[in-house]
N, C-alpha and C positions, 0 to 999 in steps of 0.2 A: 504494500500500500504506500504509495506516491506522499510527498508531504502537504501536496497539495488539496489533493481527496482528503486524507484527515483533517483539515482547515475547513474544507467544504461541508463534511460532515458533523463538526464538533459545532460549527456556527449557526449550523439549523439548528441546533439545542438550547434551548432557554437556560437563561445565567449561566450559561459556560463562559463569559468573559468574566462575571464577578467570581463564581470561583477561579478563574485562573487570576488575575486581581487578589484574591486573596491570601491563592498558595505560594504564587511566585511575586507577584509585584511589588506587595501591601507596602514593605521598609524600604524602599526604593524613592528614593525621588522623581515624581514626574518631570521632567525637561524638557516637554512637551508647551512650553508657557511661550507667549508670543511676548517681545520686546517695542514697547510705541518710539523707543528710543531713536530707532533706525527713520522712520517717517518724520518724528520730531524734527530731524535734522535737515531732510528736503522739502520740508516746509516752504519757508521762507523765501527759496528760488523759486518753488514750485508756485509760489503766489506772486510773484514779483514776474516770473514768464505768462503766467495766466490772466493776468490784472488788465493789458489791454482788449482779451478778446471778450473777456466776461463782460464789459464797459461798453464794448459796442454793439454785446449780443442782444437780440431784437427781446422784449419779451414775448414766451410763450404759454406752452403747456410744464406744470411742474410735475420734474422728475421726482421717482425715490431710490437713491441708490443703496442700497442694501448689504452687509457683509458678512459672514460670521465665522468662514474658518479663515486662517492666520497669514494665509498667502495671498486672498482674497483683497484681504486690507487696505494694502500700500494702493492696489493697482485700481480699486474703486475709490480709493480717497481721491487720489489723482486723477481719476475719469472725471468727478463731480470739477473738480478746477477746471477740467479743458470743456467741460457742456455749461457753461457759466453760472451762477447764482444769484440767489436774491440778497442784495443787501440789508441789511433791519436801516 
């Protein structure tokens, strides 16, 4: 049996990630955490290169841009800069 088919089979099983979580994970640290620190940082160009098209963009319909896993982030923060915004 493939390692693959055992993945396949043990993940049709209900809580088999919390017990494996439990027997192997539990004292482990997750490192799994996303950093704002890297975006923090392209901020300020990325506002500063964005600043003239948002200024002339016409108004329209408002977007919602949406994110939730960690790779996602950087690259829809920075889509909302280049489709312009409302200002308060």
């Amino acid at each position: 049996m493939n390692k693959r088919l055992l993945k396949n089979i043990l993940g049709r099983l209900p809580y088999t990630v919390e017990l494996y979580w439990e027997l192997v994970q539990r004292h482990r640290p997750w490192s799994a955490h996303y950093n704002l620190d890297d975006l923090a940082a392209v901020l300020p160009e990325a506002v500063e290169q964005t600043a003239p098209f948002a200024a002339s963009a016409k108004p329209g319909k408002k977007v919602f841009i949406f994110a939730s896993l960690h790779y996602w982030i950087d690259f829809s923060t920075l889509l909302g800069f280049g489709t312009g915004r409302e200002r308060p």
